[in-house]
Structures are given as C-alpha cells and as structure tokens.
C-alpha positions in Angstrom: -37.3 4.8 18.8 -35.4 3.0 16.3 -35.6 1.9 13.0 -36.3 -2.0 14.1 -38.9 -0.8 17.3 -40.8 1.4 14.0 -41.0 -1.3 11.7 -41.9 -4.2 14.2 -44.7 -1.9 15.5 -46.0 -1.5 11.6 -45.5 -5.3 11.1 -47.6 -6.1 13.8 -50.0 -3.2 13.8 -50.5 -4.4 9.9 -50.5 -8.5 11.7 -53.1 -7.5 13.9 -55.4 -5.4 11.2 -55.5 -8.7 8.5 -56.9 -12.3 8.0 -55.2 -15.4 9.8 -54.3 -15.4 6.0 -52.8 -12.7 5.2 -51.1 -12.6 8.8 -49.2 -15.7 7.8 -48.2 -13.9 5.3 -46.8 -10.7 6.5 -44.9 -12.8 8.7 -43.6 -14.9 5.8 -42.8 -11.8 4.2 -40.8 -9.7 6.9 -38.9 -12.9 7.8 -37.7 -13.1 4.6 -37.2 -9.7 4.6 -35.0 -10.1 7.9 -33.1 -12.8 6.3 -32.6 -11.0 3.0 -31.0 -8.3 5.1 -29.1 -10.7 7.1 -27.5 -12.3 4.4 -26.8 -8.5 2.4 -25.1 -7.5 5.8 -22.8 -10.6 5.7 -22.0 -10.5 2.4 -20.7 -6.8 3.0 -18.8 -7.5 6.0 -16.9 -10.5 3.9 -16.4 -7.7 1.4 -15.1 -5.5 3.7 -13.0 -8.0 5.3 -11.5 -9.2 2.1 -10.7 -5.4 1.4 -8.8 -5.1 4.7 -7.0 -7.9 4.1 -5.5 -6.7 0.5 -4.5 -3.7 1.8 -3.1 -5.4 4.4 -1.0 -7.6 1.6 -0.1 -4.5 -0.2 1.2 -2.9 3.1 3.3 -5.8 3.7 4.4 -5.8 0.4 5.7 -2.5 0.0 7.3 -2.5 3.3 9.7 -5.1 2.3 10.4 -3.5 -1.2 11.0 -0.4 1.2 13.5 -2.6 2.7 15.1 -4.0 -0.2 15.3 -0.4 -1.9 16.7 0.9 1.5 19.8 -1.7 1.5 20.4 -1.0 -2.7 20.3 2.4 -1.7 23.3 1.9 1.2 24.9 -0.3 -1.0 24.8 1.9 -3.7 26.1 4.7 -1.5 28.9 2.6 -0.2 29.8 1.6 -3.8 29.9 5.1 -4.6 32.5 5.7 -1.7 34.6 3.2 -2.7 35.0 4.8 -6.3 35.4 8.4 -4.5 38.2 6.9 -3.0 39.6 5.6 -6.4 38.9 8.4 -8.1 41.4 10.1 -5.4 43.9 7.9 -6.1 44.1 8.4 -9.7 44.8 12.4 -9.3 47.4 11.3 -7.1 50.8 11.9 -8.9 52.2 8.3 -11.1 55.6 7.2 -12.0 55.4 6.9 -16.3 51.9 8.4 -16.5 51.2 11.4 -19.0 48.9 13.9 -18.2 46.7 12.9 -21.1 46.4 9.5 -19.7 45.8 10.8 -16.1 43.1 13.1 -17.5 41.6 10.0 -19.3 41.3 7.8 -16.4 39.7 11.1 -14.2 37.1 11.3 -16.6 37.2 7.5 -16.3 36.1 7.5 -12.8 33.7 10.6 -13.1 31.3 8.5 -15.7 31.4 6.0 -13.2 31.0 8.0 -10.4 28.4 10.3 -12.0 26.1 6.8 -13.5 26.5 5.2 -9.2 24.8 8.8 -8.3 22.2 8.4 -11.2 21.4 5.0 -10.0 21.0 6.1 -6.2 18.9 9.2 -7.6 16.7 6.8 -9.3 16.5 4.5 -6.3 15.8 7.3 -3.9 12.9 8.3 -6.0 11.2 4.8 -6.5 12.0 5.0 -2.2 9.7 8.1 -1.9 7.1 6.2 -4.5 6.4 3.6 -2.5 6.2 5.7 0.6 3.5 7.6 -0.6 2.2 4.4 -1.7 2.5 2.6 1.4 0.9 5.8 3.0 -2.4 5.6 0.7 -2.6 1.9 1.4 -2.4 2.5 5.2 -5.2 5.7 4.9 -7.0 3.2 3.0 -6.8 0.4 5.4 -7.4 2.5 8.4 -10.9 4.1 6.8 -12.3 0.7 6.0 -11.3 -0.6 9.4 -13.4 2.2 10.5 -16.5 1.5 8.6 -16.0 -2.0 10.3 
C-alpha cells in the first residue's frame, strides 16, 4: 500500500470512530493538511524550475565567452604568426645595418613575440576555466533535471 491508501484508511478509520463534530473536524484538518502539502510541492517545483533555468543562463553564458575566448585565442595565434614572420625578416641580412642594431631589433621582436605567447598562455587558461565551469553548470543542471 502506499503512503496516501495508509493515511486515508487512518483518516477515515479515525472519521468513522468520532462525533459528527469532531468528524467535521478531521476532515477540516487533513484537507488543509492536503492543501498545505499541495502548495509546499508547488513552491519546490518553482524553486526547482527557477534553479534549472540559472543554470541554464550560466550555460549559455559561458558558452559564448567560450566562443569569444576561442576567436582571441586564433587571433592571438595569427598575430603571433605574423610577428614570426617579422621577426624572420629582421635576421635577414640589411644594406647599412650594424650588427648591434640588428641584435637590438631581434631582441625587439622576441619581447614582442614572447608578451603575444604570454597573452595566448593566459587566454588558453581562462579557456580551460570556463570549461570546467561550463562542465559543473551542466552536472548541475542535469541532477536537478533529474530530481524533476
């Protein structure tokens, strides 16, 4: 039996053991009961529902800084390329150019080069961040769709 079949046999075993008076009562008293439990069961579900939906937010959020991050990160990379390529050029043998000069303008282009890998080391990392965050807000989302 369940829990609903138990207690409506108590309810009405205790209905059918009392006064007209204190039947009425009993009855009053499990229907607000039922109602109580009603309106608890309601309120949860809005809760839960409200729940889903900001994790759903988040998800949607962090997939399109994903995204973002993602093109800054092939940007960067093709930025980085480009100054490869420079950097090339500038070993490259010049008309009038000392070698102190040449040296200069290698180091030059290795602070640039080495502050464009920096910045795609520091992008790559905030990338894996908010994978593992969009992972925990997807776990998160799927268990409370589950309770539902």
């Amino acid at each position: 039996m369940t829990g609903k079949t138990v207690l409506f046999l108590i309810v009405l075993f205790a209905v059918s053991a009392c006064t007209p008076a204190q039947q009425e009562s009993l009855i009053k008293s499990a229907e607000q009961n039922a109602l109580n439990d009603s309106l608890r069961r309601k309120a949860e579900m809005k809760v839960l529902k409200d729940r889903i939906q900001a994790f759903s937010d988040s998800v949607i959020s962090i997939e399109k800084e994903i995204d973002s991050v993602s093109v800054a990160i092939g940007l960067a990379k093709a930025e980085y390329q480009v100054q490869t390529d420079q950097l090339e050029k500038i070993k490259k043998f010049k008309l009038l150019r000392s070698k102190d000069e040449r040296e200069q303008q290698i180091r030059s282009q290795s602070d640039v080069l080495y502050a464009i890998e920096k910045h795609i080391s520091a992008l790559e990392y905030q990338l894996v961040n908010l994978q593992v965050r969009l992972d925990y807000f997807k776990s998160e989302m799927n268990k409370s769709s589950l309770i539902n």
